[in-house]
N, CA, C and O of each residue as an XYZ file, in Angstrom:
444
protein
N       7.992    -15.696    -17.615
C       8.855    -15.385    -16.486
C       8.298    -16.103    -15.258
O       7.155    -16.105    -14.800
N       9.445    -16.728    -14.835
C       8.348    -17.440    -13.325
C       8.101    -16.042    -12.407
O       8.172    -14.833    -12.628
N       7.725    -17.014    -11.098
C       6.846    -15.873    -10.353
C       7.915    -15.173     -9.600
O       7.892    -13.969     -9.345
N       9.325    -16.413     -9.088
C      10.622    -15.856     -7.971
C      10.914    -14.217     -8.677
O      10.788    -13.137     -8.098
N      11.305    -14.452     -9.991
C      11.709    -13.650    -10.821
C      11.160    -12.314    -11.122
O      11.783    -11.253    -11.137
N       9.985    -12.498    -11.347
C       8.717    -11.699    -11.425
C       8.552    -10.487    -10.109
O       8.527     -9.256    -10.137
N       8.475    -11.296     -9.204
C       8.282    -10.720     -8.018
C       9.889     -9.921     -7.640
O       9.660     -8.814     -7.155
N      10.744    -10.083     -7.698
C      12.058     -9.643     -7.936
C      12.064     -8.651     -8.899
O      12.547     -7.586     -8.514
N      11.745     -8.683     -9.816
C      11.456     -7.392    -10.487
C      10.774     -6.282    -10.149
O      11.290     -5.187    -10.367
N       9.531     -6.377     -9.575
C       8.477     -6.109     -9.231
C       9.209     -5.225     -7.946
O       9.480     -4.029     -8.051
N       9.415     -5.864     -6.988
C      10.294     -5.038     -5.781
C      11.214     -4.306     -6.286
O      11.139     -3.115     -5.983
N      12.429     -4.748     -7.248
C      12.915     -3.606     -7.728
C      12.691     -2.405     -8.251
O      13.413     -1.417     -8.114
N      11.602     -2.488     -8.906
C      10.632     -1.185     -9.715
C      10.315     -0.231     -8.376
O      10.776      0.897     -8.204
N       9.526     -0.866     -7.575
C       9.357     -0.231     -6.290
C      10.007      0.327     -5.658
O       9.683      1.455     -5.287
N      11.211     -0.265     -5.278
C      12.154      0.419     -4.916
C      13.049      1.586     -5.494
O      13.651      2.342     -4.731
N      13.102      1.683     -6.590
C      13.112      2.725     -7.595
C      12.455      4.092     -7.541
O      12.987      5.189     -7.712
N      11.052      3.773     -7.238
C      10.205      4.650     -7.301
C      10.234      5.700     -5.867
O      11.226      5.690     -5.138
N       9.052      6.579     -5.572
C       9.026      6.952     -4.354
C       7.088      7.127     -3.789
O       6.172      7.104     -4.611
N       6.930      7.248     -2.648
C       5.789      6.931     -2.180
C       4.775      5.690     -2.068
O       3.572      5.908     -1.925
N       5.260      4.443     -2.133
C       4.462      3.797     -2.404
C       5.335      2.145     -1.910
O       6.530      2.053     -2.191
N       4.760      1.174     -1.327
C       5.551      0.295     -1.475
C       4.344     -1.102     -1.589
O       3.120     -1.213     -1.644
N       5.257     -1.799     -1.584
C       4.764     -3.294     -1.858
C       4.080     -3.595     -0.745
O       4.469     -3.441      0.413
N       2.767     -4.147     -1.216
C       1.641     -4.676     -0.083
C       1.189     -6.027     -0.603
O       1.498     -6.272     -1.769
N       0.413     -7.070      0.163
C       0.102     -8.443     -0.118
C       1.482     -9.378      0.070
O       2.566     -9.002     -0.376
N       1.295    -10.708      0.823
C       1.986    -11.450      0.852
C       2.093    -12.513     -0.413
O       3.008    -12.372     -1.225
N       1.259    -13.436     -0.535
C       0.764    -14.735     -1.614
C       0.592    -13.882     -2.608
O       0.878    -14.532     -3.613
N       0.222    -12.555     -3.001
C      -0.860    -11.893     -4.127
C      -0.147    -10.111     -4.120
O      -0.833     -9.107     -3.925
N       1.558    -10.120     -4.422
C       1.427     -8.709     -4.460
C       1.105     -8.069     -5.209
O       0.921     -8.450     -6.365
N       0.885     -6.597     -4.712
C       0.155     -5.330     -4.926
C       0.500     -4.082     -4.397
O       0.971     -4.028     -3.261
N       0.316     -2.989     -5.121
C       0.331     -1.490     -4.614
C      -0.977     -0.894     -4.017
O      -1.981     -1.549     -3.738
N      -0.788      0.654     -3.838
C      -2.154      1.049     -3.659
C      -1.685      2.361     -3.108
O      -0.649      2.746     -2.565
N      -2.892      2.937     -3.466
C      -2.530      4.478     -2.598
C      -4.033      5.222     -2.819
O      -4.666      5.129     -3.871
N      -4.472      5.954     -1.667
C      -5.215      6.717     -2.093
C      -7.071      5.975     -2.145
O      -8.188      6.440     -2.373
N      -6.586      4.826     -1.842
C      -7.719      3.640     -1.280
C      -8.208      2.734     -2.537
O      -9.177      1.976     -2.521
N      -7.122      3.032     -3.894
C      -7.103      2.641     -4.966
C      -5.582      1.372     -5.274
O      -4.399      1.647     -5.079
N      -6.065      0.200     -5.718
C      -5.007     -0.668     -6.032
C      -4.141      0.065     -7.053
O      -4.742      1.112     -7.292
N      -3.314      0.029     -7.579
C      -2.308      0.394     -9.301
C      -1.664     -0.532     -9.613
O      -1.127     -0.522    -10.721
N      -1.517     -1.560     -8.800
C      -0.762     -2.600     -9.797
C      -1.148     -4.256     -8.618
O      -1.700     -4.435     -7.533
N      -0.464     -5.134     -9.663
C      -0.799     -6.520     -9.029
C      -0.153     -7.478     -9.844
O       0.046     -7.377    -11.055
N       0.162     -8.413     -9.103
C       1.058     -9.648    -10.201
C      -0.272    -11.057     -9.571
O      -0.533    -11.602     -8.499
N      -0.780    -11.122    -11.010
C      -2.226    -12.610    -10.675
C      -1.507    -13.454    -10.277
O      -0.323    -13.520     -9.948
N      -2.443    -14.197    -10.342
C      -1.742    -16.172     -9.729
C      -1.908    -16.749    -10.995
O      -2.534    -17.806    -11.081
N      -1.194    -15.926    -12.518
C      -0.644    -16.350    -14.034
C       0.677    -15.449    -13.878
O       1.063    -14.733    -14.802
N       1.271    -15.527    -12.777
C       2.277    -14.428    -12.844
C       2.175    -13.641    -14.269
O       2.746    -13.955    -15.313
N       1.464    -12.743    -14.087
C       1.679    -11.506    -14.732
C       1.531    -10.026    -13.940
O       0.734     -9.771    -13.037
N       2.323     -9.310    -14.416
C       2.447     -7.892    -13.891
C       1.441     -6.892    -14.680
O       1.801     -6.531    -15.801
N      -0.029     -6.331    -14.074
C      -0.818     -5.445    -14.338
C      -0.506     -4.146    -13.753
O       0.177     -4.035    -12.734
N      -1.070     -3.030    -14.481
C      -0.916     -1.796    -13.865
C      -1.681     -0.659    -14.519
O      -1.662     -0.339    -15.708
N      -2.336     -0.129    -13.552
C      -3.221      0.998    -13.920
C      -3.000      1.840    -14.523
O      -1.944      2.382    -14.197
N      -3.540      2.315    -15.383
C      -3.492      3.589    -16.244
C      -4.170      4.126    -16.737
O      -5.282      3.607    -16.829
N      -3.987      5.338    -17.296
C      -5.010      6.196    -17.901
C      -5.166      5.482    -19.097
O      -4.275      4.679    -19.373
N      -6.300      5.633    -20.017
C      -6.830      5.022    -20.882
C      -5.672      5.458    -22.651
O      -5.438      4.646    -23.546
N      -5.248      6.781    -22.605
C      -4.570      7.597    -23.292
C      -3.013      6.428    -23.158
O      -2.479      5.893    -24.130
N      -2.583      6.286    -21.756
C      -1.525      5.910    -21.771
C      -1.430      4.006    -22.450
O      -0.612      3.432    -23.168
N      -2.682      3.567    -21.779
C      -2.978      2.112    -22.042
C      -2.738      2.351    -23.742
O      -1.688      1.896    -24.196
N      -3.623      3.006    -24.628
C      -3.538      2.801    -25.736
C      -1.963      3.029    -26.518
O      -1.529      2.574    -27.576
N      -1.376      3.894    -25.539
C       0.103      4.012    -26.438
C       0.958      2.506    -26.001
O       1.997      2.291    -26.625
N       0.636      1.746    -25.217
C       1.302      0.620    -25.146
C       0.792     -0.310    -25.860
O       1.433     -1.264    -26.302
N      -0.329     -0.119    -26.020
C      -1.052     -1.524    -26.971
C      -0.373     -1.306    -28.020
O       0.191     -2.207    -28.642
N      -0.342      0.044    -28.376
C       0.538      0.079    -30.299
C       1.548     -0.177    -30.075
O       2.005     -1.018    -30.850
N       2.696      0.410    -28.760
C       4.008     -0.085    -28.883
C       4.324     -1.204    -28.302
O       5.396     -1.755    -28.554
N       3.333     -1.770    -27.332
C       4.120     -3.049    -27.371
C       3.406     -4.222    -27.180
O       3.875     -5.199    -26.597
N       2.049     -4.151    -27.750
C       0.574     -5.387    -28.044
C       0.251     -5.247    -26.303
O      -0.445     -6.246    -26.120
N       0.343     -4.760    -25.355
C       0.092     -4.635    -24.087
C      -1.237     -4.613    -24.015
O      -1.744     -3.625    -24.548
N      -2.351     -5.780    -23.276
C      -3.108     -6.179    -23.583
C      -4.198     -5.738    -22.104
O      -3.798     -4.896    -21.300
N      -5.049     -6.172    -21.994
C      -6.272     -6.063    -20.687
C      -5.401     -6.803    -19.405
O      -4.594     -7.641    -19.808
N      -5.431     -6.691    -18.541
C      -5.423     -7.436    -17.593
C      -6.176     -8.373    -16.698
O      -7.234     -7.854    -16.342
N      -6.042     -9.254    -16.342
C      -7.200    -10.352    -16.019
C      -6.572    -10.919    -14.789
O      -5.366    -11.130    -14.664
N      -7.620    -11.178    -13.768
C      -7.086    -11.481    -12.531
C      -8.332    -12.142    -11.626
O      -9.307    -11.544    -11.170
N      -8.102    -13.109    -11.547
C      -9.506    -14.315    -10.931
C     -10.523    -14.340    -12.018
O     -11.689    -14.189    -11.655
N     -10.279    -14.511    -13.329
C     -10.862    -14.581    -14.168
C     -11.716    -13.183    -14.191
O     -12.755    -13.560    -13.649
N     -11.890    -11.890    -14.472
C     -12.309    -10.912    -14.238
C     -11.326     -9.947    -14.896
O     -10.154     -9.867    -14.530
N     -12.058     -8.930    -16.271
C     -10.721     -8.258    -16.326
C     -10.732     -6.984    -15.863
O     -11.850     -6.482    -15.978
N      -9.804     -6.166    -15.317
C      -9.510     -5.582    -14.691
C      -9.770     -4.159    -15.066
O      -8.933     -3.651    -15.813
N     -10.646     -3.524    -14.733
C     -10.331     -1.839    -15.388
C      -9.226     -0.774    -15.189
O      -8.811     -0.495    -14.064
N      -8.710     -0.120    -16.447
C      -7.697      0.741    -16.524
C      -6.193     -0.238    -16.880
O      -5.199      0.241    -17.427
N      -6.290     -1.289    -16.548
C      -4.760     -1.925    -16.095
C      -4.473     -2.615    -17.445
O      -5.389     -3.029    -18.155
N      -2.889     -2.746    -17.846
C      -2.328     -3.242    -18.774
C      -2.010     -4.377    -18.367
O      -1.783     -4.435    -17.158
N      -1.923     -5.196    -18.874
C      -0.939     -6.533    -18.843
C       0.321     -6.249    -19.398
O       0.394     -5.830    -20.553
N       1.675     -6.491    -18.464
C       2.735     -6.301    -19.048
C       3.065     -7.222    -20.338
O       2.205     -8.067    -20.588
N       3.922     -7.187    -20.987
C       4.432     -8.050    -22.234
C       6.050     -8.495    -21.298
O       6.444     -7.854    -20.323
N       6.663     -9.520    -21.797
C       7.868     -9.943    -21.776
C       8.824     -9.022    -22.099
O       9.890     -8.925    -21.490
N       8.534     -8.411    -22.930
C       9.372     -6.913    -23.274
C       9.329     -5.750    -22.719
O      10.176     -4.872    -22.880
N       8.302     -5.670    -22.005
C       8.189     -4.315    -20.914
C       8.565     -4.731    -20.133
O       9.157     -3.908    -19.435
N       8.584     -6.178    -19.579
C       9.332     -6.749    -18.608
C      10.974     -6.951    -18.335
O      11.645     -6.765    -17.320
N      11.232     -7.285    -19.307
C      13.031     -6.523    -20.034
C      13.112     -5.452    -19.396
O      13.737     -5.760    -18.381
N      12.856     -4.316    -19.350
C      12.947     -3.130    -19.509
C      12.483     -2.610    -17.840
O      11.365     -2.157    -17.593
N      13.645     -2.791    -16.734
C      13.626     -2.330    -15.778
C      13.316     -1.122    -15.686
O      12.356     -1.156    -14.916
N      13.567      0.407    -16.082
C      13.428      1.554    -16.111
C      12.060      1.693    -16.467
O      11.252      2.382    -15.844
N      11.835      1.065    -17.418
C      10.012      1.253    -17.753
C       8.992      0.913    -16.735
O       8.174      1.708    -16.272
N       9.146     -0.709    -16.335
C       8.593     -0.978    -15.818
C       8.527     -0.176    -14.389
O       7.366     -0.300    -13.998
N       9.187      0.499    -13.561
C       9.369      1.325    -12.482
C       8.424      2.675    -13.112
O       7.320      2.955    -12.644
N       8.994      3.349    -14.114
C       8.361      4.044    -14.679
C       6.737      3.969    -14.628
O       6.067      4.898    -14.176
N       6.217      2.863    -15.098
C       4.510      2.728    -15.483
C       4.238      2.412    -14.001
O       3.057      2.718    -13.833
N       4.841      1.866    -12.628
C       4.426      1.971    -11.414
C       4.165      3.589    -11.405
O       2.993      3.956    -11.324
N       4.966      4.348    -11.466
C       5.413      5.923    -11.033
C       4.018      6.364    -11.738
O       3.077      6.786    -11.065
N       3.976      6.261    -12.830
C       2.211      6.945    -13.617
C       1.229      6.216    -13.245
O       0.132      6.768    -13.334
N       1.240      5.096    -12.833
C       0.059      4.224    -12.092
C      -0.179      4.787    -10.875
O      -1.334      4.780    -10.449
N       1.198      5.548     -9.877
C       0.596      6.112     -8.674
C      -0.183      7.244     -8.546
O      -0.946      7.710     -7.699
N       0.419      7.687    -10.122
C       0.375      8.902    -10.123
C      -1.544      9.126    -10.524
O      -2.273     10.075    -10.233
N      -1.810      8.079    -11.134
C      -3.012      8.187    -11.917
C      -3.948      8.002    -10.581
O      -4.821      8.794    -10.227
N      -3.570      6.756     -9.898
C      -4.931      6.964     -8.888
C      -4.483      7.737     -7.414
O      -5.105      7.680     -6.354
N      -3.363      8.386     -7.655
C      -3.487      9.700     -6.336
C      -4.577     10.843     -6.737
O      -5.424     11.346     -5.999
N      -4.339     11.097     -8.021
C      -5.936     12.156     -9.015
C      -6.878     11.849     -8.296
O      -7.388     12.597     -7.462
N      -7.228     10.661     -8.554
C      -8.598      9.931     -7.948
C      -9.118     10.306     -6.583
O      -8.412     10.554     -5.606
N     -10.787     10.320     -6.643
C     -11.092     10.314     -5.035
C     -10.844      9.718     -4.125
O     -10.685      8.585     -4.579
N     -10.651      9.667     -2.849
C      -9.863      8.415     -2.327
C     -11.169      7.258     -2.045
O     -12.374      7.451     -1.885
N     -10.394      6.060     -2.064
C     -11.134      5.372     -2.406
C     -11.124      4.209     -1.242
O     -10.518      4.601     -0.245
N     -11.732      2.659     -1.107
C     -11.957      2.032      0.070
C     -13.569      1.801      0.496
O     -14.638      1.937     -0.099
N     -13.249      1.463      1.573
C     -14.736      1.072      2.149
C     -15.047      2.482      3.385
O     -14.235      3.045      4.119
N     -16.488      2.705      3.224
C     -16.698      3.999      3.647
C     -17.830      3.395      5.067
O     -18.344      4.208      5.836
């Protein structure tokens, strides 16, 4: 998927959702809670945080793999597939449990 496209998706999911919106210009991203949940690299791909429980039910259903971003891979976060990418409702969806996962969290940032 190119990146126009990508990123078009990406805002749509967002917009879908509630609490949370699109941050980064060149490099978007979410965040809440002083914690990132999602990010599209400079391989246009769409990552997103999750619980470890949830990561593994996507790897079986849909090979949803590590995420990698400046060569570094990413903890908690999936790499979307082309097929989760299809799938507007989902993809909004795994934002919505990505916010949801690091609002749990302590808040996070520079102290």
């Amino acid at each position: 998927m190119d990146r126009k496209t990508l990123i078009t998706l990406f805002e749509q999911a967002i917009d879908a959702s509630e609490g949370f919106e699109r941050k980064g210009k060149a490099n978007p991203y979410t965040s809440a809670n002083g914690h990132m949940f999602s990010q599209i690299n400079k391989d246009d791909q769409l990552g997103i945080r999750l619980p470890k429980d949830r990561q593994k039910d996507l790897l079986t259903q849909f090979g949803a793999g590590p995420f990698k971003s400046y060569g570094a891979t990413m903890r908690d976060y999936v790499c979307l597939t082309d097929e989760m990418l299809a799938d507007a409702p989902l993809v909004a969806s795994l934002l919505a449990e990505g916010f949801a996962f690091v609002s749990a969290m302590p808040p996070g940032g520079k102290k």
